[in-house]
C-alpha positions, 0 to 999 in steps of 0.5 A: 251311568248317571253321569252320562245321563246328566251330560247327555240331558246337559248336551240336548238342553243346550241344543234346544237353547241354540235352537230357540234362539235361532234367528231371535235377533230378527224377532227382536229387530221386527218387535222393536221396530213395531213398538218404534212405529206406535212411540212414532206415530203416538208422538212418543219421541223419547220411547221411539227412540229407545225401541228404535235403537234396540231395533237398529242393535238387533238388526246389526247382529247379523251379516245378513243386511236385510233386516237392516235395510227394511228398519232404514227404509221403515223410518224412511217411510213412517216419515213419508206417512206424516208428511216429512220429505225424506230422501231414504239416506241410509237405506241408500248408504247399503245401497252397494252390498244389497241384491239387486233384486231386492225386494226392498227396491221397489217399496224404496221406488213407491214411497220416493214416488218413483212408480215407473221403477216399481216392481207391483209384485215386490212390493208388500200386498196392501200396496199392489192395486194402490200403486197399480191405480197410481200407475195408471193416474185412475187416483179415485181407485187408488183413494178407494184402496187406501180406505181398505188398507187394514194397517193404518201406517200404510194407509198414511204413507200411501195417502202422501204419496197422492196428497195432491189429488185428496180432497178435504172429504179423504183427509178428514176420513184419514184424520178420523182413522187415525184418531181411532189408534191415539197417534198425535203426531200423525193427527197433527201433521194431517191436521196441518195439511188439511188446512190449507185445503179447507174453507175458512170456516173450517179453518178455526175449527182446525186451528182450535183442533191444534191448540188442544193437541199441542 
């Protein structure tokens, strides 16, 4: 009788293990891309690096390419957001094996700047009425919904989907925001911008911004 009890509690400890760790790769992959986006932003390359490659591990476990196509296209985007051209690569590389209507699609159309072929629907909620402003080129709206955006990650990657129509006034409140989180590399990148927008006499108090960073 003791032993069928202790098989019994042995079977159901083992269904609640199954159970706990029931998509766990997908908490790991969304964690570890989270922790990628902070190294990144921060400057931290070797430490991006490592949670970016536990991201990419995790979102390789599964048949499901979804995770791994949003961590692709994320890398893709936090380039985008301090202003480094990226064509999305090797999200496109799963570009045959995703639905075609993917959610993922559109988010890939709006950071390529390709806002004719967006879904406004699809995309992710912070986004919705900056890309709908975009759309319709009323960019004093979009700069608006940039400033309301919550995450700072996404309120860069929207600002360099419009950089041409900010002024120096809109960078130096982005640069201001950003400093509030210690993310060096996207400070430096913006810093970088801005000064070939600015004044001269502005100039040197950027160049000597930089010095500091570097």
């Amino acid at each position: 009788m003791r032993l069928a009890i202790l098989f019994t509690l042995i079977f159901l400890a083992g269904c609640s293990f199954k159970s706990d760790n029931l998509g766990a790769w997908k908490k790991e992959t969304s964690n570890s891309f989270e922790s990628y986006t902070k190294y990144y932003l921060e400057g931290k390359t070797r430490l991006a690096s490592v949670s970016l490659k536990r991201a990419l591990a995790s979102a390789k476990s599964s048949a499901d390419l979804r995770p791994l196509s949003k961590v692709y296209l994320g890398v893709c985007a936090l380039h985008v957001g301090v202003l480094i051209d990226d064509k999305c690569d090797d999200f496109l590389s799963l570009d045959d094996v995703l639905d075609k209507n993917d959610s993922s699609r559109s988010y890939y159309y709006m950071i390529e700047k390709k806002f004719r072929d967006v879904r406004v629907d699809s995309l992710p909620k912070q986004y919705r009425d900056f890309v709908k402003a975009v759309k319709k080129s009323d960019f004093k709206s979009a700069k608006q919904d940039i400033k309301a955006m919550k995450n700072i990650s996404s309120a860069l990657i929207a600002s360099s989907l419009i950089k041409e129509h900010l002024n120096s006034d809109d960078i130096d409140f982005l640069i201001q925001r950003t400093s509030l989180y210690g993310y060096k590399k996207a400070i430096i990148r913006w810093l970088k911008f801005l000064k070939t927008t600015s004044t001269t006499k502005k100039d040197r108090k950027i160049d000597k911004l930089l010095k500091i960073l570097n």
